[in-house]
N, C-alpha and C positions, 0 to 999 in steps of 0.2 A: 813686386812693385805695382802701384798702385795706378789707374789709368788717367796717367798723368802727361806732362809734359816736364823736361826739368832742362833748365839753362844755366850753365855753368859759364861764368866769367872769368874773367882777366882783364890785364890793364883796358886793352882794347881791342880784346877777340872773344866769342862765344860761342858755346857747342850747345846745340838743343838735343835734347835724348829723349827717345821713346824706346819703351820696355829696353834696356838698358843699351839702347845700340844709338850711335850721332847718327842724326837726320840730318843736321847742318848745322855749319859752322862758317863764322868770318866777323868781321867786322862790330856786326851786329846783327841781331836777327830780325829783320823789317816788321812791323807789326803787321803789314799786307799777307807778308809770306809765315806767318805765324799765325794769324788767324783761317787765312786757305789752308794751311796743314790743322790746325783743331777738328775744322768742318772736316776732311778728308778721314781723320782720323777716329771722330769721334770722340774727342775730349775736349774736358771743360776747363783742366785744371791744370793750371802753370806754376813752377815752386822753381824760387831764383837763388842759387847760391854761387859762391864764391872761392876759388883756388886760393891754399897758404902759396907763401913764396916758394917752397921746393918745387908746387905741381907748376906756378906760373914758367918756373926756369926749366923742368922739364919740358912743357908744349913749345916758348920760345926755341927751345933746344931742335926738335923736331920740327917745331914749324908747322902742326897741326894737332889738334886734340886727341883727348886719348879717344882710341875706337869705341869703347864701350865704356856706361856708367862706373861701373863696378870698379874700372881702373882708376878714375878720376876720385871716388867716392874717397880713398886713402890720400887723397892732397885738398879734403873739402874743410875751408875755414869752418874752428868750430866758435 
């Protein structure tokens, strides 16, 4: 995985992933508290995708994202 940042959505929740693990998740991801984690972490690059409907009914299910990309990557719209 490439030194990125990637934000996975839903209707109205989002997980931000770095090297495949959530950094953070909720509502939205504040552009304040996104760009403080770039600088902190040293990336430049943000890539936005999107949960089919199985992954969205799984995280409502749970009530929180999946832990790691890798989980999420098998419910990502293609």
């Amino acid at each position: 995985m490439k030194n990125k940042f990637i934000i996975v959505s839903l209707d109205d929740w989002e997980g931000l992933y770095y090297k495949n693990e959530l950094l953070s998740e909720g509502h939205e991801i504040r552009r304040d508290k996104l760009v403080r984690l770039m600088k902190q972490h040293k990336v430049w690059d943000v890539e936005f995708e999107y949960l089919n409907q199985e992954g969205e009914n799984i995280v409502q299910a749970y009530a929180s994202m999946f832990n790691t990309y890798s989980e999420a990557k098998a419910y990502i719209e293609q």
